[in-house]
C-alpha positions as CSV (number, residue, x, y, z in Angstrom):
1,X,-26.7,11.0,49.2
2,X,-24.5,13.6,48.6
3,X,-23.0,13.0,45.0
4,X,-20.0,14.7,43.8
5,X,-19.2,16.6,41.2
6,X,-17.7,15.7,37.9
7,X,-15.8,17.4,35.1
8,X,-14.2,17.2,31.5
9,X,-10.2,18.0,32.4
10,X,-8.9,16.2,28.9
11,X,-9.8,15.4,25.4
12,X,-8.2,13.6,23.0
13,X,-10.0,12.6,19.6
14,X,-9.3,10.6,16.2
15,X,-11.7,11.2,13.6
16,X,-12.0,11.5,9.9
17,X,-11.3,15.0,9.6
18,X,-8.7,15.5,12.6
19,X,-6.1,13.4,14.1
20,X,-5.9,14.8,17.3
21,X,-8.6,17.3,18.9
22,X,-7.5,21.0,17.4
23,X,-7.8,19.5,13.8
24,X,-11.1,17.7,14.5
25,X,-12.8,20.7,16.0
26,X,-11.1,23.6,13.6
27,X,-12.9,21.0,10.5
28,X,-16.4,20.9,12.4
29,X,-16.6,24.5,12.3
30,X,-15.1,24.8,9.0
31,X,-17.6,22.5,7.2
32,X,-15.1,19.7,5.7
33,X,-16.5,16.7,5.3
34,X,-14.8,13.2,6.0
35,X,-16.6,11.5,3.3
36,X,-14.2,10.2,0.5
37,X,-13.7,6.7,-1.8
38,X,-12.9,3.7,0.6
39,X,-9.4,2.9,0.4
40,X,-8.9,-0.1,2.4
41,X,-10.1,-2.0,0.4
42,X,-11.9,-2.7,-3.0
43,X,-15.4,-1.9,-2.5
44,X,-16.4,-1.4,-6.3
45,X,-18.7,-4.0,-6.4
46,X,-20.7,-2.9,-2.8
47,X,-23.8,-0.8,-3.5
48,X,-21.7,2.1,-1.3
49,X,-17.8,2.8,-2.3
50,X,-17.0,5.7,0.1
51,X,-16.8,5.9,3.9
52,X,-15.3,8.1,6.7
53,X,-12.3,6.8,7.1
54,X,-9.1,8.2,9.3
55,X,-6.5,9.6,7.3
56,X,-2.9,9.7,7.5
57,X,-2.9,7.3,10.2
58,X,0.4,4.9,10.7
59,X,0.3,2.5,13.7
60,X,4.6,2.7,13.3
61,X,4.0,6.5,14.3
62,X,2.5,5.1,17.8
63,X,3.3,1.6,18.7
64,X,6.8,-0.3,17.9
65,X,6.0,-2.6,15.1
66,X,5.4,-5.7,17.5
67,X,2.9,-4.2,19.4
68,X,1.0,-2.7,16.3
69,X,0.4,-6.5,15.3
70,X,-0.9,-7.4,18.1
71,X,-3.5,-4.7,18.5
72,X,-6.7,-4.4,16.0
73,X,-7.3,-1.1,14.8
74,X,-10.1,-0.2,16.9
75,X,-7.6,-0.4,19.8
76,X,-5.1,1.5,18.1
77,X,-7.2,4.4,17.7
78,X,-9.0,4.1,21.1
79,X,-5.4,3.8,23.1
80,X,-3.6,6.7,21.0
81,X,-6.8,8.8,21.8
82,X,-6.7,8.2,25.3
83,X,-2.8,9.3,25.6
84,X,-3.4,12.8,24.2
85,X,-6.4,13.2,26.7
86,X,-4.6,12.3,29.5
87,X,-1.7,14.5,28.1
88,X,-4.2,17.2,27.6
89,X,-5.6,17.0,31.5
90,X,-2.3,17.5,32.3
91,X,-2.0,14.2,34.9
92,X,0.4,13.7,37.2
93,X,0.1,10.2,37.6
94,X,3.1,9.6,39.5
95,X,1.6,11.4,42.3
96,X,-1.7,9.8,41.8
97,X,-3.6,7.1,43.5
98,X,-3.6,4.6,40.3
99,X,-6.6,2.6,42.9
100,X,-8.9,5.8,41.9
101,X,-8.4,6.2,38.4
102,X,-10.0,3.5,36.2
103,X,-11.0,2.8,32.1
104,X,-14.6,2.6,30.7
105,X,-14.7,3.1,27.2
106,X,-17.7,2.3,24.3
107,X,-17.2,-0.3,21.6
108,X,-19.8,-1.3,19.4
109,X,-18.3,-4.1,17.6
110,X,-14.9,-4.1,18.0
111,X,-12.1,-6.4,15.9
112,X,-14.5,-7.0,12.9
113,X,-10.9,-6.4,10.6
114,X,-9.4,-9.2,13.0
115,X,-12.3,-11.4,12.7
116,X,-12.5,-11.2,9.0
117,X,-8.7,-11.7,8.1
118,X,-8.4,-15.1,9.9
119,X,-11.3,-15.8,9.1
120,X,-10.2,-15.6,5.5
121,X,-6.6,-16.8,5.6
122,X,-7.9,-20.1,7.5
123,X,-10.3,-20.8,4.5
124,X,-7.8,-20.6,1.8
125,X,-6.1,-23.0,3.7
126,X,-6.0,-26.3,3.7
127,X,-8.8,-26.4,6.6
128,X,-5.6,-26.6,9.2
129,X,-5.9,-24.1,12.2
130,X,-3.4,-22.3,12.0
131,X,-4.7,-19.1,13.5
132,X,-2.4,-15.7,15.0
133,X,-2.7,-16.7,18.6
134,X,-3.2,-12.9,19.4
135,X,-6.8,-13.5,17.4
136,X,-9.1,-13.2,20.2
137,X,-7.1,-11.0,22.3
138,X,-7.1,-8.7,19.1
139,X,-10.9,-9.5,19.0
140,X,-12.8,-9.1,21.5
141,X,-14.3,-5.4,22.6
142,X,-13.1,-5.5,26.2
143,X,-9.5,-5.6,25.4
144,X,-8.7,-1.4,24.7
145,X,-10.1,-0.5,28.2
146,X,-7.5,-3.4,29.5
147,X,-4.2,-1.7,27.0
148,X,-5.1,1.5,28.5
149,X,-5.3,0.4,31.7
150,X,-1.7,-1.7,31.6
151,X,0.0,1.1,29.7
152,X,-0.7,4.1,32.5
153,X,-1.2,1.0,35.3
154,X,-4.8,2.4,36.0
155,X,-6.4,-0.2,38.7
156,X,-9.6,1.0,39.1
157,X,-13.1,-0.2,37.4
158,X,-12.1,-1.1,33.6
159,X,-14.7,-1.6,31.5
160,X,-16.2,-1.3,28.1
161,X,-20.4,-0.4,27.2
162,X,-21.2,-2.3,23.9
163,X,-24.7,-0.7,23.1
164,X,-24.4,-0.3,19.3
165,X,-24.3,3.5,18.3
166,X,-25.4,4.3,22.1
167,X,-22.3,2.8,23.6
168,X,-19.5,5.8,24.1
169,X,-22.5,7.5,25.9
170,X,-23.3,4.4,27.6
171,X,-19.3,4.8,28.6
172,X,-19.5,8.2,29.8
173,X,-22.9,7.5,31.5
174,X,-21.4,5.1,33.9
175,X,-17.9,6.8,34.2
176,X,-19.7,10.1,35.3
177,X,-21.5,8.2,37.8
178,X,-18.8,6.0,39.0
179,X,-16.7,9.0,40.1
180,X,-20.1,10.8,41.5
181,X,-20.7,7.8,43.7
182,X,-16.9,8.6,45.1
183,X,-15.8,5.0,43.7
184,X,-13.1,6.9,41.5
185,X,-11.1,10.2,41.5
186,X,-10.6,9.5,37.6
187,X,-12.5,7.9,34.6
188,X,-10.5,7.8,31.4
189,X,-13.4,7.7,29.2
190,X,-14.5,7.5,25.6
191,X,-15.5,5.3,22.5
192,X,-13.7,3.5,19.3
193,X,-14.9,1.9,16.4
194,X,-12.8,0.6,13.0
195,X,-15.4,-2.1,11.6
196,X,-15.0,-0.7,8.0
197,X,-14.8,-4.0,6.1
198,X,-16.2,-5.8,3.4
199,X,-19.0,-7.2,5.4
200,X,-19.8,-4.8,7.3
201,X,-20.3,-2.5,4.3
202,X,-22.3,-5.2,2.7
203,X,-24.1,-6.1,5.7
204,X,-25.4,-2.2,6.4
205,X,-26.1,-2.4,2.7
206,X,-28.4,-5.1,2.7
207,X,-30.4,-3.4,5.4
208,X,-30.5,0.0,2.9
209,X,-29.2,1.8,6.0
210,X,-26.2,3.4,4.2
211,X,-26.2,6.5,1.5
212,X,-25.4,5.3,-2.0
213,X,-24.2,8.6,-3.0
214,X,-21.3,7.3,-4.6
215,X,-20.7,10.3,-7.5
216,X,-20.9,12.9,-4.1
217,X,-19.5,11.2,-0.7
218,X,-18.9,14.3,0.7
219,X,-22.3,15.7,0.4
220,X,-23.6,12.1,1.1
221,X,-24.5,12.6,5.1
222,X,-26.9,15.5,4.8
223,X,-29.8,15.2,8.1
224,X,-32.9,16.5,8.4
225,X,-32.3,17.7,4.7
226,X,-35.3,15.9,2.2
227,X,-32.8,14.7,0.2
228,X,-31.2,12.1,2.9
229,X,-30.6,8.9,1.4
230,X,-28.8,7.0,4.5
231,X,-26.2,7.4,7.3
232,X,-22.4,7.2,6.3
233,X,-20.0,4.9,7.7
234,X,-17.1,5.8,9.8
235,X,-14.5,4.9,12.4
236,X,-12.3,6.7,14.6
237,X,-12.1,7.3,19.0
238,X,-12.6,10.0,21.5
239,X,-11.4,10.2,24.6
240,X,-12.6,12.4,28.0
241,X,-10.8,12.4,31.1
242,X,-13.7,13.0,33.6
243,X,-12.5,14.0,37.3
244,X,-14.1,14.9,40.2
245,X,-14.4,18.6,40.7
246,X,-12.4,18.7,44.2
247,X,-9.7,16.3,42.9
248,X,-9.7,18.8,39.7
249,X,-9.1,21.8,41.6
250,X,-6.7,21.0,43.8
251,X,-4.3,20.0,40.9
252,X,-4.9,23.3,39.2
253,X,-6.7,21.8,36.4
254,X,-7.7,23.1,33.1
255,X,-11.5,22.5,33.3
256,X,-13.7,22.2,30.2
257,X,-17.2,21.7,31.7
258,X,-19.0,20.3,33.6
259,X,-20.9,16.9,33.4
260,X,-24.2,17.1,35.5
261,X,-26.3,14.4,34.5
262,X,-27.5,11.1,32.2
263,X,-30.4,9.3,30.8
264,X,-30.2,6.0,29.5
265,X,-33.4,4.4,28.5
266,X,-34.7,1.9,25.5
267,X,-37.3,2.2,22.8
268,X,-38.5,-1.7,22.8
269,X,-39.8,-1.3,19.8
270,X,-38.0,-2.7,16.9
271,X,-34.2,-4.0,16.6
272,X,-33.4,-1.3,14.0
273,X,-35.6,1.5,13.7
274,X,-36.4,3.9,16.2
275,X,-39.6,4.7,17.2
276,X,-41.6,6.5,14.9
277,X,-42.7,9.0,17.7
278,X,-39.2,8.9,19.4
279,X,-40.8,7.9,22.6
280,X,-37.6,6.4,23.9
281,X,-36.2,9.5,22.9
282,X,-38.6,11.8,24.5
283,X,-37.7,9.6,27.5
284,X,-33.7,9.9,27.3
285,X,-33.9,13.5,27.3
286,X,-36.2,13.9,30.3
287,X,-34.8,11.9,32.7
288,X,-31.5,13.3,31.6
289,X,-33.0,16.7,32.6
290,X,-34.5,15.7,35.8
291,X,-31.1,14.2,36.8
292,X,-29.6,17.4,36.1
293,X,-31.6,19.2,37.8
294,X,-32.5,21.7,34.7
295,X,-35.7,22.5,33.1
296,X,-35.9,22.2,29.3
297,X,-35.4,26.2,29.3
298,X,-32.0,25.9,30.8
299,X,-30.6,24.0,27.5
300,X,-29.3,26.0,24.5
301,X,-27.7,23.4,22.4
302,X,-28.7,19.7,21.5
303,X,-26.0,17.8,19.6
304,X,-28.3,15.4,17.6
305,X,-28.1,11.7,17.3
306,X,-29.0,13.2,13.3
307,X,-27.5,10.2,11.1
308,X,-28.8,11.4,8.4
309,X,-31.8,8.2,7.7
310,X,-34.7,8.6,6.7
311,X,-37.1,7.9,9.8
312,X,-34.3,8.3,12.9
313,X,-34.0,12.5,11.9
314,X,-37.8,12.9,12.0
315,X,-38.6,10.4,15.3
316,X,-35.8,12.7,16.8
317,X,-36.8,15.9,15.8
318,X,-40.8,14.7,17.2
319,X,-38.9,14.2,20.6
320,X,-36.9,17.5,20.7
321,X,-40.5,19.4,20.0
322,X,-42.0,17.0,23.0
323,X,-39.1,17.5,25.6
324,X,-38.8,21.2,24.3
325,X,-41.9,22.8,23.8
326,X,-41.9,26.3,22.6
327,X,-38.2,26.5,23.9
328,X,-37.1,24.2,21.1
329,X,-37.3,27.3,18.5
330,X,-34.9,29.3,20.7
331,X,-32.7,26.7,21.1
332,X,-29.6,25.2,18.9
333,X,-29.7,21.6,17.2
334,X,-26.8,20.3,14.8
335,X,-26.1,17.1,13.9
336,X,-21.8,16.3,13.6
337,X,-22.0,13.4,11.9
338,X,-22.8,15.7,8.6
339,X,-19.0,16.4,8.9
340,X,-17.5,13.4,10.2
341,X,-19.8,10.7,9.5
342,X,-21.1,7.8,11.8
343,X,-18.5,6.6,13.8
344,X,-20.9,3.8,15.3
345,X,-19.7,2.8,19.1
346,X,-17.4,6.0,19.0
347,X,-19.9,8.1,17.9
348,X,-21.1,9.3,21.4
349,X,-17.8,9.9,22.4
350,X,-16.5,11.9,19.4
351,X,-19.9,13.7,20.0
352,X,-19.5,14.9,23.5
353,X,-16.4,16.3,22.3
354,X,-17.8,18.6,20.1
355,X,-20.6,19.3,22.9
356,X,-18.2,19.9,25.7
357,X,-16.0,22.4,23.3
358,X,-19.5,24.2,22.7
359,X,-20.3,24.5,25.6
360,X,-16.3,25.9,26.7
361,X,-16.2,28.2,23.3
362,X,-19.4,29.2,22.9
363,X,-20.1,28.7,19.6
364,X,-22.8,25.7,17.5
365,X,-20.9,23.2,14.9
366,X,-23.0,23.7,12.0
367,X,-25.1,21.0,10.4
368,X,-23.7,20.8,6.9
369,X,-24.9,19.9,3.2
370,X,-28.4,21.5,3.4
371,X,-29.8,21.5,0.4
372,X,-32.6,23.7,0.9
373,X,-35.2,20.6,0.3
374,X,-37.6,20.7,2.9
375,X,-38.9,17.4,4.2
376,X,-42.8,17.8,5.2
377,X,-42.1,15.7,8.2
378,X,-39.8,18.1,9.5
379,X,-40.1,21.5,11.7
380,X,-37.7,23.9,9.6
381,X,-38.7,26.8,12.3
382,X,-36.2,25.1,14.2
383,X,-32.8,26.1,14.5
384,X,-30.5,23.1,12.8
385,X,-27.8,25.8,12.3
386,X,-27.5,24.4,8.8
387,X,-24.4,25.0,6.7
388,X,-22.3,27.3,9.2
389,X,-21.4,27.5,12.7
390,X,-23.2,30.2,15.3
391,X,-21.9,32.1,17.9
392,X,-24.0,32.1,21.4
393,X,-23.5,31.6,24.9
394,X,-24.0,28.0,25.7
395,X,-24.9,27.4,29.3
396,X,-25.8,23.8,29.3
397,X,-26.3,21.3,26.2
398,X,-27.6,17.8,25.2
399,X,-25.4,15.1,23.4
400,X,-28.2,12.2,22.2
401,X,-27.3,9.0,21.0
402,X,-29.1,6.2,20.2
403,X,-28.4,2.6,18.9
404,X,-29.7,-0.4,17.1
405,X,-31.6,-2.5,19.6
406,X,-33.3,0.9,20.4
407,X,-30.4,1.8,23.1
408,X,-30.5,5.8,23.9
409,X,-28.3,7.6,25.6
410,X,-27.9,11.5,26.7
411,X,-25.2,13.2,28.7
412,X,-25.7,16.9,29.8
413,X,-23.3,19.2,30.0
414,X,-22.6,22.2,31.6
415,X,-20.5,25.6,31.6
416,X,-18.5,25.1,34.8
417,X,-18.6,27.3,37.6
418,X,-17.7,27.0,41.0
């Protein structure tokens, strides 16, 4: 079959240390971390008080206050990202066939702040159900793919992945080959997540999955570094607009890079840990190569999964060295989520961002808060371009993530050239 070709023509991002996609890449590079005390609520009594939240953020600034109520964060963040990416690609979509251009975005939970607030106003009630009847609209994950859709009236596929931490790449995945299959022109693509609540704090606590670096939060999300003590919880969207190449050129438009292939496999192993020797790993990147048509040599740049827990960072450093070989010391790894935090079903998203602008400027987003403690279990001959950013021609890179339920995802992407 003859597959098309498919390309990055818009980004748009929300994150904990940007608001739109300038800020959040000028703060990768710079070395700020999102980390700070939670302030949506009062989490003194959880085991971990400080997240990666989105700052300065005011629904009024985007919606008319009636729509903001009807819409649960998550959604917020996903449909404001998606307006500057389409904005960036530079879209005419008057003159567009709305048939060809569709939705598939990545949640991973989805309206847990919803959920929780009726769930609590309904029990300090009298037991009456007296419930906001835009609760499960707000709710379910499905519903930001469908507000992005109305708002532009985009009629093709619409969509969302839900596969945990994977999902956003999940999204991507099946948007890249959606439009290589010639079922779309278009895929507004991406991830969002805003589950930062009381029980979802408490519920990653129980599982001794988050850092409990409380008196440091901003040093707190440190992979590969000895000193690790857990992933750090975030929220925020990103947003790709993925085109076929033809439709791309003959617009005149601004092209990123190139998206040239995907591997989606699964560990089954274990619901939350990944496999000690990152076999599903191992697996992801390979068939990710083969679909791309590269050999491990061809790759100079892996944006880790890297959450900073103990055992993921080591499986997935086990599974560059297996895929990689020799090459794997003359390549680049860094992990992003030292900077802005796990950002759960967005994080894929928010990650190809930072791949795709590597790949376009040609520099690596540095790993940050390395310590110098060196974990035995861990190759430090490698290059985890710890604590600043490095110049170098990026021809083609790796974005990994993987999810609880032992979901893994990997896009490749590549400089574009005609």
């Amino acid at each position: 079959m003859n597959l098309k070709r498919v390309v990055v023509t818009g980004l748009g991002a929300l994150t904990p240390v940007g608001n739109n996609v300038p800020e959040y890449w000028d703060s990768l590079l710079s070395g700020v971390s999102g980390a700070k005390p939670i302030t949506c609520f009062d989490a003194s009594k959880h085991k971990t008080q400080f997240a990666c939240e989105v700052k300065n953020f005011n629904p009024e600034d985007h919606f008319d206050r009636k729509e903001a109520r009807k819409l649960d964060r998550f959604s917020q963040l996903g449909i404001v990202a998606a307006r500057e990416a389409i904005k960036d690609s530079a879209l005419n979509l008057e003159q567009e066939n709305l048939d060809k251009i569709g939705v598939i975005y990545g949640v991973g939970i989805g309206g847990l702040n919803t959920y929780e607030e009726q769930c609590s106003e309904f029990y300090a009630g009298d037991g009456t159900p007296r419930l906001n009847p835009f609760t499960i609209p707000k709710m379910i994950t499905n519903i930001v793919s469908g507000h992005i859709s109305i708002e532009f009236g985009l009629r093709g596929p619409s969509y969302i992945c839900s596969s945990a931490c994977a999902s956003s790449s999940n999204a991507i995945a099946q948007a890249f080959n959606t439009i290589r299959l010639g079922k779309a022109d278009v895929i507004v693509s991406g991830g969002t997540e805003s589950s930062l609540t009381q029980c979802a704090i408490g519920g990653f606590n129980a599982m001794h999955a988050l850092s409990t670096r409380n008196d440091s939060p901003e040093t707190a999300s440190r992979p590969f570094c000895k000193s690790r003590d857990g992933f750090v919880f975030g929220e925020g969207a990103g947003c790709l607009i993925l085109e076929e190449m033809e439709h791309a050129l003959s617009r005149g438009a601004k092209i990123y890079a190139e998206i040239v292939g995907e591997g989606e496999t699964s560990d089954a192993y274990h619901i939350t840990a990944s496999h000690p020797e990152g076999l599903g790993a191992i697996s992801v990147m390979r068939n990710a190569l083969e679909d791309a048509g590269l050999k491990p040599t061809d790759i100079d740049y892996i944006n880790a999964h890297g959450t900073s827990t103990t055992l993921g960072d080591i499986s997935e450093v086990k599974a560059i060295k297996e895929v990689f070989g020799d090459w794997a010391y003359k390549l680049n790894i860094s992990s992003t989520k030292s900077v802005t935090g796990h950002l759960l079903g967005a994080a894929g998203a928010v990650e190809a961002i930072a791949t795709t602008l590597a790949v376009y400027n040609d520099v690596v987003p540095p790993t940050i808060n390395f310590t110098g403690e060196e974990d035995e279990n861990i190759d430090y001959k490698l290059n985890f371009t710890f604590n600043k950013p490095q110049k170098k021609i990026i021809k083609a890179a790796l974005s990994n993530t993987f999810g609880f339920g032992g979901h893994n995802a990997t896009i490749v992407l590549k400089k574009f050239s005609k």
